[in-house]
C-alpha positions in Angstrom: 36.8 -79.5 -7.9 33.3 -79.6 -6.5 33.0 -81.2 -3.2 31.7 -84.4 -2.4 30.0 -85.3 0.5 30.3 -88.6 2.7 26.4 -88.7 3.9 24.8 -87.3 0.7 27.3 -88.4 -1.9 27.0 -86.7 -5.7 23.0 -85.6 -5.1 22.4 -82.0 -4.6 22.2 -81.1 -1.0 18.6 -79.7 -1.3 17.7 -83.2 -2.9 19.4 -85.2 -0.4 17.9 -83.4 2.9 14.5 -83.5 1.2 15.1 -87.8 2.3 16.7 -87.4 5.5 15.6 -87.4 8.9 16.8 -85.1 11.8 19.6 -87.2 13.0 20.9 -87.6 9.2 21.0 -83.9 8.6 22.6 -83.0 11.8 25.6 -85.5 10.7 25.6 -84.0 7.2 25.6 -81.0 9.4 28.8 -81.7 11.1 30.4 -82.8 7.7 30.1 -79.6 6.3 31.1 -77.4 9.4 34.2 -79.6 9.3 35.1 -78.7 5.3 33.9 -74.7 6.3 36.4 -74.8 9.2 38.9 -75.9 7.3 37.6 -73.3 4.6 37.8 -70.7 6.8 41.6 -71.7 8.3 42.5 -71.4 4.8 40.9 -68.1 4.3 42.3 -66.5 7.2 46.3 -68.1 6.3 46.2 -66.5 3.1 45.1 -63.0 4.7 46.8 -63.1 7.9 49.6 -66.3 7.9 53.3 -66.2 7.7 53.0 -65.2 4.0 49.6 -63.6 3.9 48.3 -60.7 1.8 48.4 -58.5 5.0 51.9 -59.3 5.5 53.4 -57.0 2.6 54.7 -60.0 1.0 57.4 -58.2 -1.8 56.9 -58.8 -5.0 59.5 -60.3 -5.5 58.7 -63.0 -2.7 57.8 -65.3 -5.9 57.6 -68.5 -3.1 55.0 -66.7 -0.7 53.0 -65.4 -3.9 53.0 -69.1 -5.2 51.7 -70.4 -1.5 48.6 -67.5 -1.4 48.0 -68.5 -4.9 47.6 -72.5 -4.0 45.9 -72.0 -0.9 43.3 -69.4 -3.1 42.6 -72.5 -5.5 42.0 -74.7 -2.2 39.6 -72.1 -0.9 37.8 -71.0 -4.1 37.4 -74.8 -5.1 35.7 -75.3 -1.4 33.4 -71.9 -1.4 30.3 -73.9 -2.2 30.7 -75.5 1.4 29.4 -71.6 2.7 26.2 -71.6 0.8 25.6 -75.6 1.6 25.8 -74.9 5.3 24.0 -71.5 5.4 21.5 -73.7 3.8 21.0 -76.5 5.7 21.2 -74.3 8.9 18.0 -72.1 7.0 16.8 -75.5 6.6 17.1 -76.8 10.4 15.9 -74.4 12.0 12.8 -74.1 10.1 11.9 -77.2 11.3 
C-alpha cells in the first residue's frame, strides 16, 4: 500500500521535485512530515502503548498481539514516507 501523495500524486518524488519550485516543495514538505508523524506515533504505540512490545504483553494476550500486528502493517506499509522525507530535506537544503 504505497503512499500517495496530494502535491506530487503517482510520480516518483525525485521526478516530481525535479518540476517544482521552492514554495511547492516546502508544501510537499509538510505533507510528508505529517504521514512521518503519524508513522512515528505508530511506531512508538506498538513499542511503548497500552499493548506494546515493551509492555510484556503474555502470549496468550491474542487481542494485544492482533493490535501490534495491525498497527505493524500500518507502519511497514508507510516506511517509504522516511526515505521520501530524508530526501527531500537532502534535497532542500542543498539548494
Amino acid at each position: 500500500m504505497p503512499i500517495v501523495l496530494e502535491k506530487i500524486g503517482d510520480k516518483p518524488l525525485d521526478e516530481a521535485l525535479k518540476e517544482m519550485g521552492m514554495a511547492s516543495k516546502i508544501m510537499v514538505l509538510e505533507e510528508l512530515m505529517t504521514v512521518y508523524t503519524e508513522w512515528v506515533s505508530m511506531v512508538s504505540e506498538v513499542l511503548v502503548g497500552p499493548y506494546g512490545i515493551r509492555k510484556n504483553v503474555s502470549t496468550y494476550r491474542v487481542d494485544a498481539h492482533y493490535k501490534i500486528m495491525k498497527t505493524m502493517e500500518k507502519v511497514y506499509s508507510t516506511g517509504e514516507a522516511y526515505k521520501a522525507l530524508d530526501d527531500l530535506i537532502r534535497g532542500l537544503t542543498q539548494e
